[in-house]
N, C-alpha and C positions, 0 to 999 in steps of 0.2 A: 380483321380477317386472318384466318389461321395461316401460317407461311405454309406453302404443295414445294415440293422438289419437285421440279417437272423433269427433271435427268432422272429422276426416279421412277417417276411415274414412265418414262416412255424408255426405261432401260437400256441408257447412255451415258458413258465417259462426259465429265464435264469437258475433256477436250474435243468431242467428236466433231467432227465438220457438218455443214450441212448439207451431205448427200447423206451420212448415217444416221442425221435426224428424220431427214426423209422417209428412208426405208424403215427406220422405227415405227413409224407415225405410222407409215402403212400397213403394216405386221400387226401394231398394236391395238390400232382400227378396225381390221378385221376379223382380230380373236374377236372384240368385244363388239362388236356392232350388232344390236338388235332382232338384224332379220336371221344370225345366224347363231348369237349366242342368247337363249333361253334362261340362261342361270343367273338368281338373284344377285342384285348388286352389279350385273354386265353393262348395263344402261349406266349406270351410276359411272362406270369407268371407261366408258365409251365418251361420257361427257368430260373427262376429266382428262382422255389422252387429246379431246381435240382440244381442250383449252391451251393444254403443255404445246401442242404444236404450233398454236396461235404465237405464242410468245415465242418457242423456241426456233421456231422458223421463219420467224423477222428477225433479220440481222440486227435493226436496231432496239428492237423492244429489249432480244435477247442479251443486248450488250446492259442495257439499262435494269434488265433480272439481276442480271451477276455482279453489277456496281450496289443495286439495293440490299442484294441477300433478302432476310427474312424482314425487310420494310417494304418488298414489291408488294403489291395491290391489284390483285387480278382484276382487268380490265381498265387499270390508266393507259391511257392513250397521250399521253405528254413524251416526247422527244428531246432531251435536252439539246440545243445543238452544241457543234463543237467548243470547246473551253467553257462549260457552260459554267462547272466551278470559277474558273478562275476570275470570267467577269462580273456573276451574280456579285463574287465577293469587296468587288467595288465600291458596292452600292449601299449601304448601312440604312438603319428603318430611319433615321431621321430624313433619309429623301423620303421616300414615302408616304413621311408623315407631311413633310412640306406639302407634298401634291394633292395630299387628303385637308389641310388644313387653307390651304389657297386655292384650290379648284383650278377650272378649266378656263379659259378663254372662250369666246364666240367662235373660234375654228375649231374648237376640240382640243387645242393642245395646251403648255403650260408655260408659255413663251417659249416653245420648241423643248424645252426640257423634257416634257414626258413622253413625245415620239423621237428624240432624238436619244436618249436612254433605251428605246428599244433597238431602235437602228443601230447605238452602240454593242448592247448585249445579246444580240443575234449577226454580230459582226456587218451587219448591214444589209439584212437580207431577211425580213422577217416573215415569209413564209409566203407575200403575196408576191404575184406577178402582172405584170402590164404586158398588154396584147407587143410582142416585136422588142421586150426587152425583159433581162434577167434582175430589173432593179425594181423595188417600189418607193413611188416617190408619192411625198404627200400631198395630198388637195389636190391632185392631179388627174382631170377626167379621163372617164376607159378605165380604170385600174380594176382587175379581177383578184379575187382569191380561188383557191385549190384546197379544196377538205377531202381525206380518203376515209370511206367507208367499206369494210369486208362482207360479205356477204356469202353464206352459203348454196352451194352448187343451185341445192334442189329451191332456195329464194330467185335464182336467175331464171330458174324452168318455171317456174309457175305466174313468178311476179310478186312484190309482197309489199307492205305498208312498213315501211321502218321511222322510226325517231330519231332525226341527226341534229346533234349538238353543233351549231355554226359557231364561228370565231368569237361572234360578240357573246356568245352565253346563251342564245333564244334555241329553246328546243324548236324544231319543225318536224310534223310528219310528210313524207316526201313518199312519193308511190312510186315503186321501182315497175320497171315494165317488164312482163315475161319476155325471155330470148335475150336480155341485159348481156352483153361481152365482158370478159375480163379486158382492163383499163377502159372502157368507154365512158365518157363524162356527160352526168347530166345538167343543162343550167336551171339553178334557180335565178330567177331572175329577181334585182333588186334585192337581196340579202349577202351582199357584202360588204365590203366595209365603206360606208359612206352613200348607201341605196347603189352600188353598183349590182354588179352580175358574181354569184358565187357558183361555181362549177366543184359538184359533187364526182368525184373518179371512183369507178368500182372497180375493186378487187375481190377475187375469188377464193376463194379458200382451199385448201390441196385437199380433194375427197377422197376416200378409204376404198372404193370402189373404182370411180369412174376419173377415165381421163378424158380434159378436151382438146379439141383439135379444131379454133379457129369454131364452127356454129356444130362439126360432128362430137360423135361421144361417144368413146369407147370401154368396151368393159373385158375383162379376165374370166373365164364360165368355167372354174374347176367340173368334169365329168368323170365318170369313171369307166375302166374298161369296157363293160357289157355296155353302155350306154352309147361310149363308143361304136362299136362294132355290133350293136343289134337295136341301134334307132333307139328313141326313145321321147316323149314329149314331157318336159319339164318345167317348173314355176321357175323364172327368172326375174327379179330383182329389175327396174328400171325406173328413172324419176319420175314419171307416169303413174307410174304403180306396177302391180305385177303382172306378167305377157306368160301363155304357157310358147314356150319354142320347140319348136320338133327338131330333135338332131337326126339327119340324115344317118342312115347303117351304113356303114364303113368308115364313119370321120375319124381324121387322122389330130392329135396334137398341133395347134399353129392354124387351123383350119378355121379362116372369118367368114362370122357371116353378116351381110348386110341388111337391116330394116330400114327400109327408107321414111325416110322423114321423122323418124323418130327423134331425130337429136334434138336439139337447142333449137326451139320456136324460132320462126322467122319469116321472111319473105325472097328466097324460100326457106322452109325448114331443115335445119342440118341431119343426118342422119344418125345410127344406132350400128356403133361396129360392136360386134362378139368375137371373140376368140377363146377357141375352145382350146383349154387347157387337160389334156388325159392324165390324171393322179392313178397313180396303180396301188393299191388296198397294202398293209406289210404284215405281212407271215408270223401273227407271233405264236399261232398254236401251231400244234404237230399237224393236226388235222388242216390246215390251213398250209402248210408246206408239202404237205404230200398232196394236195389240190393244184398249189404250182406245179411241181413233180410230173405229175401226171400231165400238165396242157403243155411243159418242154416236150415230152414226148407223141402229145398228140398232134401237134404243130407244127410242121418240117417247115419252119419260118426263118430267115437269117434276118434282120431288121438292116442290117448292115451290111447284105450282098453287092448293094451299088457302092462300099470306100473299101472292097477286100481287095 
């Protein structure tokens, strides 16, 4: 696979933090997002700024970009944990070959050699957890494991069928439910390690649009002056699909309005915040400033009479 500079594509300083990956991601999202840009190749780089954000806005993915360079592999999901050089380098292909060459035992392990080798090379912590303790202990009943799967916005508003890779290798397809929260886990049951209980965690992914807020959803409604100040009913963007909204005549910048129940399915349903953004048009023709020109002097208005 071709190596993406994803600092390039979302147009960032390899040093940026990630509040500047953020607002990239956001900026870059909504040049290019579909409902609003029309131009060939937009979609093409709509998909390509959310992938950069996938990796660039996980701390850990991101650390493991900048350790591969141009060996990352868009969409490994592997983790190295800490020291992971230092302890893999332990371990030489002759153990390996050992484990492949004498097998398992009737418990699964290889006279403790080959879970005690991971227990070693994940410092003692490999990823599973037991219900009331931070350890996983072997052959020991109750023991759960934890897989995260990401998922996008408009997959939690509707509901969707995804394919999750479990620990041992076996694909599953698992049905997510419409109205799914960020961090809320689902059990499968019996597909973890040894038939216990595997608990799938969702996470959400940061959308170009919409923010949430616990089951509501808020959105940013760039309008423009006239629309402002002389009503207007307009096709608005929602995970639903599209609503026409009536702006009230007179609405001011900052001015939310509430749809209820429109947010994030449920019991009950979250709602649907707007907030109207007023973008004022910029002057670049003559005929176009003498049009300002002219509404300074039609408008005995001080915007700023209530801080003089």
């Amino acid at each position: 696979m071709e190596y993406k500079d994803y600092y390039k594509i979302l147009g960032v300083e390899r040093s940026a933090n990630q509040d500047d990956i953020r607002k990239a991601f956001r900026r870059m999202a909504a040049k290019y997002h579909p409902d609003r840009n029309k131009d060939a190749g937009a979609e093409d780089r709509f998909k390509e700024v959310n992938e950069a954000n996938e990796v660039l806005g996980d701390p850990e993915k991101r650390a493991q970009y900048d350790q591969l360079g141009s060996n990352w592999r868009a969409g490994d999901n592997f983790r190295p944990p800490p020291n992971w050089a230092g302890k893999a380098s332990q371990y030489n292909a002759s153990f390996f070959e050992d484990i492949a060459r004498h097998g398992f035992d009737a418990n699964g392990s290889n006279g403790g050699g080959f879970s005690d080798f991971f227990e070693t090379l994940f410092g003692g912590n490999t990823g599973f957890r037991r219900a009331g303790s931070n350890g996983f202990q072997r052959g020991e009943a109750g023991t759960t494991a934890e897989v995260a799967i990401q998922l996008p916005l408009e997959d939690a508003f509707h509901g969707a069928r995804k394919t999750v890779r479990l620990p041992s290798g076996e694909s599953l397809q698992v049905q997510i439910p419409a109205g799914i929260s960020d961090g809320q886990k689902l059990r499968l049951s019996g597909k973890g390690p040894r038939g216990t209980d595997l608990y799938l965690k969702i996470r959400l992914r940061e959308h170009p649009l919409y923010q949430l807020d616990g089951k509501d959803i808020h959105l940013e409604l760039p309008i423009s002056p006239w629309e402002a100040a002389l009503g207007e009913s307009i096709a608005v963007p929602t995970p639903a699909g599209k609503i026409n909204l009536k702006i009230p005549p007179g609405s001011q910048s900052g001015k939310k309005m509430r749809l209820k129940g429109r947010g994030m399915p449920g019991q009950p349903a979250g709602d649907l915040y707007i907030a109207l953004l007023v973008n004022t048009p910029p002057a670049d023709t003559i005929e176009q400033k003498e049009y300002y020109a002219r509404m300074r002097s039609l408008f005995a208005w001080n915007p700023r009479q209530h801080i003089a």
